[in-house]
VOGU-3710 file (C-alpha; in Angstrom, 3 decimals, decimal comma):
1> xxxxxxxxxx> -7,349/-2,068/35,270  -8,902/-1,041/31,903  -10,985/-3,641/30,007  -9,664/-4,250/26,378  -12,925/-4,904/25,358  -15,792/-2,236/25,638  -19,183/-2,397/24,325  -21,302/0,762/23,526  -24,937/0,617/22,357  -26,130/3,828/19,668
11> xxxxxxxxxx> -29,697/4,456/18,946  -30,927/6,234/15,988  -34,273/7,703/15,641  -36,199/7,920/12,272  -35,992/11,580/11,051  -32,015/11,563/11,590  -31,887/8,386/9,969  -33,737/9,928/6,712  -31,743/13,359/7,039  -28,234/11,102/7,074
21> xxxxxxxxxx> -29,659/9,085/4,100  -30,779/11,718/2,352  -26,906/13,202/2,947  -25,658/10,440/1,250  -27,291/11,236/-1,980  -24,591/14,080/-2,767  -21,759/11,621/-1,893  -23,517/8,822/-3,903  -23,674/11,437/-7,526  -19,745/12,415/-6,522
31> xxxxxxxxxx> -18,569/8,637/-5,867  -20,490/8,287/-9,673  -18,376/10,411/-11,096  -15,454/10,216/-9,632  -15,825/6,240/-10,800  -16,370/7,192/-14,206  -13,623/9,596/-14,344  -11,201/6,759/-12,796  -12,445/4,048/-15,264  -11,920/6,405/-18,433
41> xxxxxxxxxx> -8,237/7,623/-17,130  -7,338/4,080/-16,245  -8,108/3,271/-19,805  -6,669/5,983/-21,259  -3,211/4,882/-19,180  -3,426/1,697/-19,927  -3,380/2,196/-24,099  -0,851/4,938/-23,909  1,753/3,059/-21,429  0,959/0,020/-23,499
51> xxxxxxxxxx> 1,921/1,931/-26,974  5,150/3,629/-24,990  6,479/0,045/-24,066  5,971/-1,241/-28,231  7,920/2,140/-29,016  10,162/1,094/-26,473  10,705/-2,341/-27,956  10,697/-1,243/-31,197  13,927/1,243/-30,414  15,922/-0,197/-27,540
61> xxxxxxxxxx> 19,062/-0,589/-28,673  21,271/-3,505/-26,494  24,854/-2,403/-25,838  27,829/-2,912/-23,073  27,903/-0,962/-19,563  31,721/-0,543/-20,506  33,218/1,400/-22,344  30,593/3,871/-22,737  29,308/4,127/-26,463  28,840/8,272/-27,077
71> xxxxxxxxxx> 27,117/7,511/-29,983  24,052/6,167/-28,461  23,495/9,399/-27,048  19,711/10,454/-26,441  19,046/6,353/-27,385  16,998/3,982/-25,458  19,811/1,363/-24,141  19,557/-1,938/-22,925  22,559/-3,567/-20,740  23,139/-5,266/-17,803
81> xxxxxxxxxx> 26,017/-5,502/-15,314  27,350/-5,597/-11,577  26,528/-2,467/-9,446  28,443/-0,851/-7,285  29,710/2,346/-5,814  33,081/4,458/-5,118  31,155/6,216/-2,035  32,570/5,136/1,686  30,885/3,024/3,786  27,330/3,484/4,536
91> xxxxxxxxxx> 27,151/4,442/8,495  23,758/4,919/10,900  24,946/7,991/13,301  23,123/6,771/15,913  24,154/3,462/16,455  27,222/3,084/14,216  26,005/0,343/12,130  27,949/-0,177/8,638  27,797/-1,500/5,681  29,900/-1,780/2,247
101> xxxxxxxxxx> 26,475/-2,127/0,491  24,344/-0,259/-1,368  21,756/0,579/0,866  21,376/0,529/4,570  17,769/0,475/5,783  16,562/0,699/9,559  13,074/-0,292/10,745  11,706/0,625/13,436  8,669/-0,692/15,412  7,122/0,296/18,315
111> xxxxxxxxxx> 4,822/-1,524/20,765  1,665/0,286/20,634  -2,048/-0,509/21,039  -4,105/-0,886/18,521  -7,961/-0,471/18,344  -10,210/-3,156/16,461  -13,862/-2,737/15,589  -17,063/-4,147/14,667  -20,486/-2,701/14,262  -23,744/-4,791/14,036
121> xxxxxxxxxx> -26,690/-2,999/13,646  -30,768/-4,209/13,732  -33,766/-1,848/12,385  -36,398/-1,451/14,925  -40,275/-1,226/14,277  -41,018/2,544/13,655  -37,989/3,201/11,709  -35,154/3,862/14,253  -31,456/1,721/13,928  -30,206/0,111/17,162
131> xxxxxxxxxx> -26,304/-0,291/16,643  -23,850/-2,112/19,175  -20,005/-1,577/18,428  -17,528/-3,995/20,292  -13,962/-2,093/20,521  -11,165/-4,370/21,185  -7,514/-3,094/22,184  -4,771/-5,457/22,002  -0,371/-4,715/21,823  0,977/-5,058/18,725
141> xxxxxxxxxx> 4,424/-4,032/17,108  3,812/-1,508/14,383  5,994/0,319/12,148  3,666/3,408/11,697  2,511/5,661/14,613  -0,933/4,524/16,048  -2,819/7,425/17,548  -4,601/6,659/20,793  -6,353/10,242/20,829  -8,858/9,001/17,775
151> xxxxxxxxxx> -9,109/5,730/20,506  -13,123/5,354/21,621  -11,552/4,435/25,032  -7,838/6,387/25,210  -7,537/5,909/28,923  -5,787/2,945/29,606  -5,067/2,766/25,711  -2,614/5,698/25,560  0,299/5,366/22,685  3,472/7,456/23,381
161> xxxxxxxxxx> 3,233/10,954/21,034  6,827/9,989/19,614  9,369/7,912/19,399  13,507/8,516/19,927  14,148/6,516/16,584  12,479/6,647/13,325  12,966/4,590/9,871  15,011/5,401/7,466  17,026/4,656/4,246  20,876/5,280/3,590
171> xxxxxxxxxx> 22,005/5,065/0,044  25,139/5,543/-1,428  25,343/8,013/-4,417  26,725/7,231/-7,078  25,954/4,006/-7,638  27,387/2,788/-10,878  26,605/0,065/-13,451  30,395/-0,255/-14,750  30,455/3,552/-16,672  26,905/4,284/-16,428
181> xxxxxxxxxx> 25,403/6,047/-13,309  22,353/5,468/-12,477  19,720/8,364/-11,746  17,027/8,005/-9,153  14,254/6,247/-11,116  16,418/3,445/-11,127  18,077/3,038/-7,435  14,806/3,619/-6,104  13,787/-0,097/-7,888  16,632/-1,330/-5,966
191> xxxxxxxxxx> 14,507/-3,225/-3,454  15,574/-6,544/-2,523  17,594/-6,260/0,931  18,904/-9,151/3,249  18,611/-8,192/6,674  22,459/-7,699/8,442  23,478/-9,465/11,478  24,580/-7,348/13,896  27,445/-9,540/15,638  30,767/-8,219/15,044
201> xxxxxxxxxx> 29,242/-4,598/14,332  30,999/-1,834/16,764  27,585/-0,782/18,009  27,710/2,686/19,507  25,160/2,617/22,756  23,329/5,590/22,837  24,307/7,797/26,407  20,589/7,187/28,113  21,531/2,937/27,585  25,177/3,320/28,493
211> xxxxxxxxxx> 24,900/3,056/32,143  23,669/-0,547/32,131  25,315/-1,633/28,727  29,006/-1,121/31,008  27,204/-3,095/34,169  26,421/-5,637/31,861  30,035/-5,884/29,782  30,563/-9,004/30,726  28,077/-10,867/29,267  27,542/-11,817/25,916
221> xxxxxxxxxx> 24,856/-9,334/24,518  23,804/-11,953/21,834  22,980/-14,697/24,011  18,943/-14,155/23,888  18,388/-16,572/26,797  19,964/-13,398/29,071  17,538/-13,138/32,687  17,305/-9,725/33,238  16,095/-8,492/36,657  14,263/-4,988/37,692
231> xxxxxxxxxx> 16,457/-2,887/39,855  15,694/0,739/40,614  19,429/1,897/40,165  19,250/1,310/37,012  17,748/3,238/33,774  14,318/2,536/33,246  15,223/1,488/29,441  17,605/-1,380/28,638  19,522/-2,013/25,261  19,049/-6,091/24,206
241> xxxxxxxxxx> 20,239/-7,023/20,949  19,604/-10,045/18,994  21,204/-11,156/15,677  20,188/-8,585/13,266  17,579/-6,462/16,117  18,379/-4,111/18,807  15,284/-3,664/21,365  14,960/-0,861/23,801  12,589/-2,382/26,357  12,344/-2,793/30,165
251> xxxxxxxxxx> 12,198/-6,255/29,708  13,389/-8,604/26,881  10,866/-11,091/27,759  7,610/-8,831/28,163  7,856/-6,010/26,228  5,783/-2,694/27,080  4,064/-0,137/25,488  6,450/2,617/24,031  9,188/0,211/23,260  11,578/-0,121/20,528
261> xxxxxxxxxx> 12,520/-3,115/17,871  15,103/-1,638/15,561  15,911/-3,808/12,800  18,621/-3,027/10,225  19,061/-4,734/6,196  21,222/-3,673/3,429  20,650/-3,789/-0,199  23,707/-5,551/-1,941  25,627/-5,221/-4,951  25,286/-7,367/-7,718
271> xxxxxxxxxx> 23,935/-7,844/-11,154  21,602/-5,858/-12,934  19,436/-5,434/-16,539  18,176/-2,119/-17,143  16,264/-0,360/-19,790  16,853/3,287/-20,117  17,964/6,421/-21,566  21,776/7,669/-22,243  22,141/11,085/-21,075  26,215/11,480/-20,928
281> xxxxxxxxxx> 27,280/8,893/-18,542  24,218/8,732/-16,572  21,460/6,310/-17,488  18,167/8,480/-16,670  14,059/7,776/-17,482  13,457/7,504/-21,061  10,070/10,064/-22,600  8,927/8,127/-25,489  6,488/9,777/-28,293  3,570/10,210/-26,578
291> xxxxxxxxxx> 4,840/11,899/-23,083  5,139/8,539/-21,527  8,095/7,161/-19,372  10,187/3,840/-19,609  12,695/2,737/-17,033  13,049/-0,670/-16,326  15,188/-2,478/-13,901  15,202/-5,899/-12,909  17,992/-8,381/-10,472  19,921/-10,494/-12,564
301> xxxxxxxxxx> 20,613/-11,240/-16,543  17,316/-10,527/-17,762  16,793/-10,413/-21,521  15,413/-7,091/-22,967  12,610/-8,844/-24,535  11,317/-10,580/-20,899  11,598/-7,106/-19,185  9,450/-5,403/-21,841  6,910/-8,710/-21,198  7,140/-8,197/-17,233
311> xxxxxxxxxx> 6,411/-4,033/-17,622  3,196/-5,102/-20,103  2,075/-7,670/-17,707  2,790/-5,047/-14,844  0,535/-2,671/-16,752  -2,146/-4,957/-17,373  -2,185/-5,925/-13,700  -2,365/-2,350/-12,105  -5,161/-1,721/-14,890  -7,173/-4,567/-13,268
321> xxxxxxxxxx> -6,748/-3,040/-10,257  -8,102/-0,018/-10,735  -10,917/-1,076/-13,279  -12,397/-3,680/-9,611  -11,398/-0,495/-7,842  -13,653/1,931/-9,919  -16,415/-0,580/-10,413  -16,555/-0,365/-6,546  -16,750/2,819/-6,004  -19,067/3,229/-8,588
331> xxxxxxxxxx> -21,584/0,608/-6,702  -20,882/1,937/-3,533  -22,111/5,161/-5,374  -25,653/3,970/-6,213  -26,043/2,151/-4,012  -25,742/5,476/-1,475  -28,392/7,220/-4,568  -31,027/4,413/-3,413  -30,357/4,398/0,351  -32,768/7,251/1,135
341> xxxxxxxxxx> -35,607/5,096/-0,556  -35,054/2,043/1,720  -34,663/4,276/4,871  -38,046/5,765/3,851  -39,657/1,831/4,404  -37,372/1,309/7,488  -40,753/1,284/9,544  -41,642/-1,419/8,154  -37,968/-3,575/8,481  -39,392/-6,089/6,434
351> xxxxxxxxxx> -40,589/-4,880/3,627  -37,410/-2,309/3,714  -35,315/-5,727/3,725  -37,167/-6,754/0,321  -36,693/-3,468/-1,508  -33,234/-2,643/0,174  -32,293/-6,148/-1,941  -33,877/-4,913/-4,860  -32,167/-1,473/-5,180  -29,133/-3,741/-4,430
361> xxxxxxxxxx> -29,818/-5,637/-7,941  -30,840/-2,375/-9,559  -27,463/-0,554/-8,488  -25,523/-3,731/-9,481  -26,770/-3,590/-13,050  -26,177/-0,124/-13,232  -22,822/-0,640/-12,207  -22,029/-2,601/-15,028  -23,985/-1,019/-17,831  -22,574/2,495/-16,546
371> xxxxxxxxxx> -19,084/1,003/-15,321  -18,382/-1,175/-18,121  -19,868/0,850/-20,772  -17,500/3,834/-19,597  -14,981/1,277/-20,370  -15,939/0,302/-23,860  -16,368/4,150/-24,629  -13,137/4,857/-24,132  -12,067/1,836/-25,940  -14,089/2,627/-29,009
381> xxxxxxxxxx> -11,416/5,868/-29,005  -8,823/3,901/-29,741  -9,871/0,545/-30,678  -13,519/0,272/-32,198  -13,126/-3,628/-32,626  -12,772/-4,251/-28,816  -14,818/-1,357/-27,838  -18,040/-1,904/-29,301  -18,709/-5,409/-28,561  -17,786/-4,383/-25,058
391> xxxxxxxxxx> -20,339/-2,002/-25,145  -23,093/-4,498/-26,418  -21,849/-6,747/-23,564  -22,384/-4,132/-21,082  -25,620/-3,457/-22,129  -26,768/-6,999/-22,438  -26,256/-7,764/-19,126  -27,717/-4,664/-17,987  -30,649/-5,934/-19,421  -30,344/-9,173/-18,132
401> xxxxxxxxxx> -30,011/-8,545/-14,402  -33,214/-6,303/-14,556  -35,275/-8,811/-16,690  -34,144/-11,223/-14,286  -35,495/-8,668/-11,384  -38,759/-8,380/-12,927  -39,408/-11,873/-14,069  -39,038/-12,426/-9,801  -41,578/-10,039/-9,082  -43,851/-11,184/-11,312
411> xxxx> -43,216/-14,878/-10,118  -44,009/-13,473/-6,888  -47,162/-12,425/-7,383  -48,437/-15,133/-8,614
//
C-alpha cells in the first residue's frame, strides 16, 4: 500500500541559486508594472462605474411591470414583480428530474484525491538551500476535476480521467416579470436556489444501474440506514439516493475513488426589483453616458434608492479588492528586484538574514510610495482634492519607513 505522506529532500547549490535569483529580476520589473497598471485601471473603474450609477439615479424612472408603458422606451426603468415563465417543465435527460421552477441546477462531485503541500527550506554555510517538501494525499469530494498526472507521487494517487456526469444549469427561457422579459444580464443574477428533494420524483435509472435498482425494488431507496452487501453478480456501481442526492458508489457507507454525489436545486419563482433598460418588451442592460453598464437585480421589494446604495457599496468593495490585490503584487514585485542581492550574502546565512529583512522594509516602503502614489495620480485626474493629499500621504510614509530603517542602523552601531 502507498503511503499518503511522502517526504522528499532538494538541495540547491550556490551558482543555481544566484542564476534563479537573478531570473527573478525580469518577473520582479513585470509584476511592477503590471501592479501599477492594475492600481490605475481599478481607479479609473471605480470613478467611472461610480459616475454611471449617479446618472443612473439621477434618470431611473419607477413604473409598473404591467401593462407595459411604450413611452418609456429607451428609459432606465425601475419595477418590481413576481417572475415566472410560460416554458414547460424543466427536465434533466439523464435522470428525469423536474421541476416547475426557474432553474434546475445539478452538482456533481466526485471522490478524488487531492495533493497538499508544504515546503520548509534552511540556507546552508557556503550559500546552497536545503529544502524538504512533505506531500500529503487524502479523499475528498470535489466538484472540479483534480489531476493526479501533476501528482509528485501519481501511483497509488491516480484520479479517474472523466467522469459519466457533469454539472450543469437548466433554465427556462423566457422568464417574465409580468410583461417584461428579462434578457440574460438579469437571469444570470438569479442565484438563490433551494436544493429539491428527490422523493416522489420518477427517477429514470440509468441502464449500467438498472440491473440492481430492479433486485432491489422492494426496498425503500430513501431509507439511508440500507446494508448493502458485495456480490460479484452484480454491477460493480450501485445507485443510492438520499433526500435531495443520488450517489453512484460501490458502497454507501465507504465511498471510493471515482464515485459520484449528484445533487440537484432549483431556483424558484417569486418576487423581484430590477433596474434596467426598456427595449420593446424586454428589459435588457442599460449604457449610460460614459460607456458604462447598469443592471441591477435584487430578491424581494427593494426600493430603487437601496439598490443604487447596494451597487455603490458593491463597487467600493471590489475596488478594495483589487487596490490589496495590486499592492501585493506590487511587493511581491520588489521584493523579487532585491532577491538577487540577499542570495549574493547567502554564504554568510546570517548576515543574508539581516539584509534579506532590510530589503524587506525597503520594498515595503516602496510599495506604498509607488502603490499608493499610483493611486493618488490617478485621483488627481479626476479629483485633485482627494488626490493630492493622497499623494503627500504616500510620500510621507515613504519617508517614514526608511528614516525609521536608518535611524536602526545607526542605533546599531552604536
Amino acid at each position: 500500500m502507498m503511503s499518503n505522506r511522502v517526504t522528499t529532500t532538494r538541495n540547491t547549490g550556490y551558482g543555481e541559486r544566484l542564476g534563479n535569483s537573478f531570473k527573478k529580476i525580469l518577473w520582479g520589473i513585470i509584476l511592477v508594472i503590471v501592479s501599477i497598471a492594475l492600481l490605475a485601471r481599478n481607479e479609473n473603474n471605480f470613478v467611472e462605474q461610480k459616475a454611471a450609477l449617479k446618472e443612473g439615479e439621477k434618470n431611473v424612472i419607477s413604473t409598473s411591470p404591467t401593462p407595459l408603458d411604450s413611452s418609456l422606451e429607451g428609459k432606465l426603468v425601475y419595477f418590481n414583480g413576481e417572475t415566472s415563465s410560460p416554458a414547460e417543465k424543466l427536465v434533466d435527460q439523464d435522470f428525469n428530474i423536474l421541476t416547475d421552477d426557474l432553474k434546475l441546477i445539478r452538482n456533481v462531485e466526485m471522490y478524488q484525491w487531492k495533493e497538499d503541500s508544504e515546503e520548509d527550506c534552511h540556507d546552508n554555510y557556503g550559500g546552497g538551500e536545503e529544502c524538504t517538501t512533505t506531500y500529503d494525499y487524502r479523499k475528498v469530494w470535489e466538484d472540479q476535476p483534480i489531476d493526479s498526472s501533476r501528482f509528485y507521487q501519481e501511483e497509488g494517487h491516480r484520479n479517474p480521467t472523466h467522469r459519466a456526469y457533469s454539472s450543469k444549469t437548466l433554465e427556462k427561457k423566457p422568464i417574465l416579470v409580468w410583461d417584461y422579459q428579462l434578457a440574460s444580464d438579469f437571469t444570470n443574477q438569479l442565484t438563490k436556489a433551494d436544493p429539491l428533494v428527490l422523493k416522489g420524483q420518477d427517477i429514470h435509472i440509468p441502464e449500467e444501474y438498472q440491473t440492481w435498482a430492479v433486485a432491489q425494488a422492494n426496498l425503500d431507496l430513501f431509507d439511508d440506514e440500507l446494508a448493502f452487501e458485495d456480490d460479484a453478480s452484480q454491477p460493480k456501481k450501485r445507485l443510492h439516493i438520499l433526500e435531495n442526492e443520488l450517489y453512484l458508489w460501490y458502497n454507501p457507507n465507504e465511498p471510493r475513488i471515482g464515485d459520484l454525489k449528484i445533487g440537484f436545486s432549483t431556483v424558484p419563482s417569486g418576487m423581484v426589483s430590477v433596474v434596467g433598460q426598456q427595449a420593446g418588451k424586454t428589459l435588457v442592460s442599460h449604457t449610460t453616458s460614459n460607456a458604462r453598464s447598469i443592471a441591477l437585480l435584487e430578491l424581494g421589494t427593494v426600493p430603487v434608492q437601496t439598490m443604487f446604495a447596494h451597487a455603490h457599496a458593491e463597487n467600493a468593495l471590489m475596488t478594495w479588492f483589487f487596490r490589496f490585490l495590486g499592492l501585493i503584487l506590487m511587493y511581491a514585485g520588489f521584493s523579487m528586484l532585491f532577491e538577487f542581492v540577499v542570495t549574493l550574502l547567502k554564504v554568510i546565512p546570517p548576515l543574508a538574514n539581516v539584509v534579506e529583512a532590510g530589503t524587506s522594509i525597503v520594498a515595503l516602503a516602496l510599495t506604498f510610495v509607488v502603490g499608493l502614489g499610483t493611486i493618488a495620480i490617478a485621483w488627481i485626474v479626476v479629483r485633485p482634492v482627494i488626490g493630492i493629499p493622497l499623494l503627500l500621504v504616500a510620500l510621507g510614509v515613504g519617508a517614514y519607513l526608511l528614516w525609521n530603517k536608518r535611524n536602526k542602523k545607526t542605533d546599531s552601531q552604536e
